[in-house]
C-alpha positions in Angstrom: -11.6 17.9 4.2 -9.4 15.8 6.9 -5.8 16.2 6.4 -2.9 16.7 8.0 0.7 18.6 7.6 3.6 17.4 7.2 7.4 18.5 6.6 6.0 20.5 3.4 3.3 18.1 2.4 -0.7 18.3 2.8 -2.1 14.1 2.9 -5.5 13.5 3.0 -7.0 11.0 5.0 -10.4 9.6 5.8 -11.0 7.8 9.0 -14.5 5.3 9.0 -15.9 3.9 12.0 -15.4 3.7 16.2 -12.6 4.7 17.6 -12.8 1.9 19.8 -13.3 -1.0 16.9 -9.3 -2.2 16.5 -7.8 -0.1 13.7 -7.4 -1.7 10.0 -4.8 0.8 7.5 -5.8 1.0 3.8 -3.4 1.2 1.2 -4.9 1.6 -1.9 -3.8 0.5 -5.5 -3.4 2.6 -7.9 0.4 2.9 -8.8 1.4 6.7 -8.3 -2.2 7.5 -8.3 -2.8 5.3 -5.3 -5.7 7.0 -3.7 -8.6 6.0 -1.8 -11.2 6.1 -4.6 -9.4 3.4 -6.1 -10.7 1.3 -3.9 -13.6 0.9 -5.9 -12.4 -0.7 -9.0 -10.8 -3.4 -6.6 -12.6 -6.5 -6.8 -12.5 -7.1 -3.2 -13.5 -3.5 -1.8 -12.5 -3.0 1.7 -14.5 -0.1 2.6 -17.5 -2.2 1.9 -16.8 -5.5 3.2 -15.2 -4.6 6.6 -17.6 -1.7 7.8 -19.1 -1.8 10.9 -16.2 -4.7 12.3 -13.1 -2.1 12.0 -11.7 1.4 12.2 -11.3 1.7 9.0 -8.6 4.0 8.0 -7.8 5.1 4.2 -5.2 7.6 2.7 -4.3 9.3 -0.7 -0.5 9.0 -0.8 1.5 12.4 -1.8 0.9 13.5 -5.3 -1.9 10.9 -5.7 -5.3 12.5 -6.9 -5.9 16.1 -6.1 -6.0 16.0 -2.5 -2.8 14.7 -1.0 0.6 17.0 -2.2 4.0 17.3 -1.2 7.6 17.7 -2.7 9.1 15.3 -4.5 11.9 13.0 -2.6 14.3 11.9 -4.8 16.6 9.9 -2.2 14.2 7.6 -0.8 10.8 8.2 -1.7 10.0 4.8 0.0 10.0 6.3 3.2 8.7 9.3 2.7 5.6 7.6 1.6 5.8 5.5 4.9 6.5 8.6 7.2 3.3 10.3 5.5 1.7 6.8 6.4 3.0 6.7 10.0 1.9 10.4 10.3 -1.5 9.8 9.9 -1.8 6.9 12.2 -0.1 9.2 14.9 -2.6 12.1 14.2 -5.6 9.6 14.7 -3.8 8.3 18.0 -3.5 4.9 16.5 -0.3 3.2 17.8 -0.9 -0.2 16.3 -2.8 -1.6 13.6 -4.0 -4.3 11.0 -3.3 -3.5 7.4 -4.4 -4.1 3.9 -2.1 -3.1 0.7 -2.8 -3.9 -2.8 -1.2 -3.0 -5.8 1.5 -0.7 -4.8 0.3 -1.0 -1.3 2.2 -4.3 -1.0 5.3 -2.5 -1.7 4.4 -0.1 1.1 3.3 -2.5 3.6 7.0 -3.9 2.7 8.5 -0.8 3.7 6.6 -0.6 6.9 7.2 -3.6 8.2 11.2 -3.1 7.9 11.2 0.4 9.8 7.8 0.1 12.1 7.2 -3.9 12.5 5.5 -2.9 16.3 3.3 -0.8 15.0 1.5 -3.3 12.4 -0.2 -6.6 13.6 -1.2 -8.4 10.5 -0.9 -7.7 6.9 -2.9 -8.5 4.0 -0.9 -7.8 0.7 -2.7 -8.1 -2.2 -1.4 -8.8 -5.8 2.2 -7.0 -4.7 3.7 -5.2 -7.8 7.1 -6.8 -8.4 9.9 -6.2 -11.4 11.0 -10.0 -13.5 11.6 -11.3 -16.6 7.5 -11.3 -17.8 7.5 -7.4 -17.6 10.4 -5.6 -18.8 9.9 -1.8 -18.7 6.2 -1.8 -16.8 8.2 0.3 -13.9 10.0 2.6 -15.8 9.6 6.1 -17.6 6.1 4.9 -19.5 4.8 5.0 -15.7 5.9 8.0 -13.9 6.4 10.6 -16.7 2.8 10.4 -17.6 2.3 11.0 -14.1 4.5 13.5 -13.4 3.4 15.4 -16.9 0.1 16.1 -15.3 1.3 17.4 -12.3 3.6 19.8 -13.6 0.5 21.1 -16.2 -1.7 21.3 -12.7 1.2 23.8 -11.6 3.5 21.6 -9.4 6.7 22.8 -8.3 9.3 20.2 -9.6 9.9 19.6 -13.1 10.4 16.5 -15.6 14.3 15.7 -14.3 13.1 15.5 -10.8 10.5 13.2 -11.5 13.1 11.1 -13.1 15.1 11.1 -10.1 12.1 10.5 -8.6 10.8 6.9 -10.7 14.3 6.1 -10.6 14.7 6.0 -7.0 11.3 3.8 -6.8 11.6 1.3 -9.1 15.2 0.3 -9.8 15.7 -1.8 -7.2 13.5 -4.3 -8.8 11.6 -7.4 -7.4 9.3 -5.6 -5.0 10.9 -2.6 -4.8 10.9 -2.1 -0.6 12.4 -5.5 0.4 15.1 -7.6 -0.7 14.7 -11.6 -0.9 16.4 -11.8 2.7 14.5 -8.7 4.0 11.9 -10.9 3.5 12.5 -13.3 4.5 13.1 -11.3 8.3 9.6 -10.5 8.3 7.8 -12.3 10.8 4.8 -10.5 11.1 1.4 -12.4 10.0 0.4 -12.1 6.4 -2.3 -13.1 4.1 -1.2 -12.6 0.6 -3.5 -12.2 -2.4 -1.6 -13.3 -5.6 -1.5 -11.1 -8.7 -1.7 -12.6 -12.1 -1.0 -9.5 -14.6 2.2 -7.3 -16.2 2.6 -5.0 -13.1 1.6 -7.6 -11.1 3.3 -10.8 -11.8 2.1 -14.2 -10.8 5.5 -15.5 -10.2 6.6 -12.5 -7.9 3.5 -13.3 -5.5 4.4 -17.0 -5.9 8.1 -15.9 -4.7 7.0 -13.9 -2.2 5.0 -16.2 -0.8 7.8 -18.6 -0.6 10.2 -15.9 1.4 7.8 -14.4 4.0 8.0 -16.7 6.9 4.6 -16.3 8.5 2.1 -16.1 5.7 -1.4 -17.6 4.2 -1.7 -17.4 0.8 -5.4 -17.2 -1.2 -4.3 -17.6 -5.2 -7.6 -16.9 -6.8 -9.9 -13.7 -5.4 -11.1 -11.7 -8.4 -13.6 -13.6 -9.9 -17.3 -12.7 -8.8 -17.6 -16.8 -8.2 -14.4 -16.8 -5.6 -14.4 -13.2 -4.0 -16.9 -13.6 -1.2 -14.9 -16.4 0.3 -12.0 -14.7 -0.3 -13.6 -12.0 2.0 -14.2 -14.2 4.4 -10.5 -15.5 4.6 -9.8 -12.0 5.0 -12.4 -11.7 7.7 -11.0 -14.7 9.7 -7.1 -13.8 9.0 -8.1 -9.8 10.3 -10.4 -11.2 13.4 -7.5 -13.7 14.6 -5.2 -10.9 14.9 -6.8 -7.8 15.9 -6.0 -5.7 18.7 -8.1 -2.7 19.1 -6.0 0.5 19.1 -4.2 2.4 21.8 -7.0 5.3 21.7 
């Protein structure tokens, strides 16, 4: 099982294709169980549509599924998760690359983007989670406790107060949770954003976002078996335009 170590944490990764095909990052949906089997409930699966054109890279974020663990940071868990990210594109030797988010994965693209913007080409975020007056309490203790109740039955180290400090940390921020309106708004890196259009995923925060990010495509309708191939194939053009095949 491929996985790497890092300051106290074991992530899993799985890395598809040639080395020598440019590099595309998964970030899988999923919420705090955001792992690379998720994938499959997606309507637009990745994995599947995009093999044999990419290195396809996928992760299980810490404390996601049964492969990827790690303590518990309950400063800025936001980074953490992108330093576990960054950490596996520097154990593959991949210096830059294209990336695809959904769910939570938007918010982690988000974070990326403000603390490695030269190391990401083009984004795809798709239906970005986001806090706003159509979902009070979707991002709060309902969420992570469940969560965090399982892990501390499958013997984890931290206990109920921690994972508090831990949901807290994540999710009071609001909006999107990574980036404020003006952050952004700083982000000039190309995007194609996929809009959500449920609780955790609000139509009016993609429509916001969409209005913010300065350098962005937007495709409104995707899930539908009638509208996803040729949302696939905006994804194809959008990724094909802006790859750059990877350092190694």
């Amino acid at each position: 099982m491929p996985t790497i170590e890092r300051a106290g944490a074991t992530i899993y990764y799985e890395d598809h294709g040639d080395p020598s095909l440019p590099a595309l990052f998964l970030l899988a949906p999923g919420g705090l169980n955001s792992t690379i089997d998720f994938w499959e409930r997606n309507a637009i699966k990745p994995l599947e549509a995009f093999a044999g054109e990419f290195r396809i890279i996928g992760m299980d974020q810490r404390n996601a599924g049964v492969r990827s663990r790690g303590p518990l940071d309950t400063r800025d868990p936001w980074r953490t998760f992108a330093d576990d990210q960054l950490a596996v594109l520097d154990h593959l030797g991949v210096d830059k690359t294209l990336v695809i988010g959904c769910c939570i994965g938007s918010s982690f693209i988000f974070e990326l983007l403000k603390i490695a913007p030269e190391r990401i080409v083009a984004a795809v975020p798709m239906q970005p989670i986001g806090d706003d007056e159509t979902n009070p309490g979707v991002f709060g203790p309902d969420m992570w406790r469940p969560w965090a109740q399982n892990l501390i039955d499958k013997g984890a180290s931290f206990a109920m107060e921690d994972a508090d400090a831990f949901g807290k940390a994540l999710f009071d921020a609001g909006f999107v949770f990574t980036a404020t309106r003006d952050e952004l708004k700083s982000l000039n890196t190309p995007m194609l954003l996929l809009y959500g259009n449920d609780r955790a995923h609000p139509r009016g925060v993609s429509v916001e976002v969409g209005k913010l990010l300065p350098n962005v495509q937007i495709i409104e309708e995707w899930k539908d078996a009638a509208v996803a191939p040729g949302a696939i194939e905006q994804m194809r053009t959008f990724l094909r335009s802006h790859q750059l095949v990877s350092a190694r």
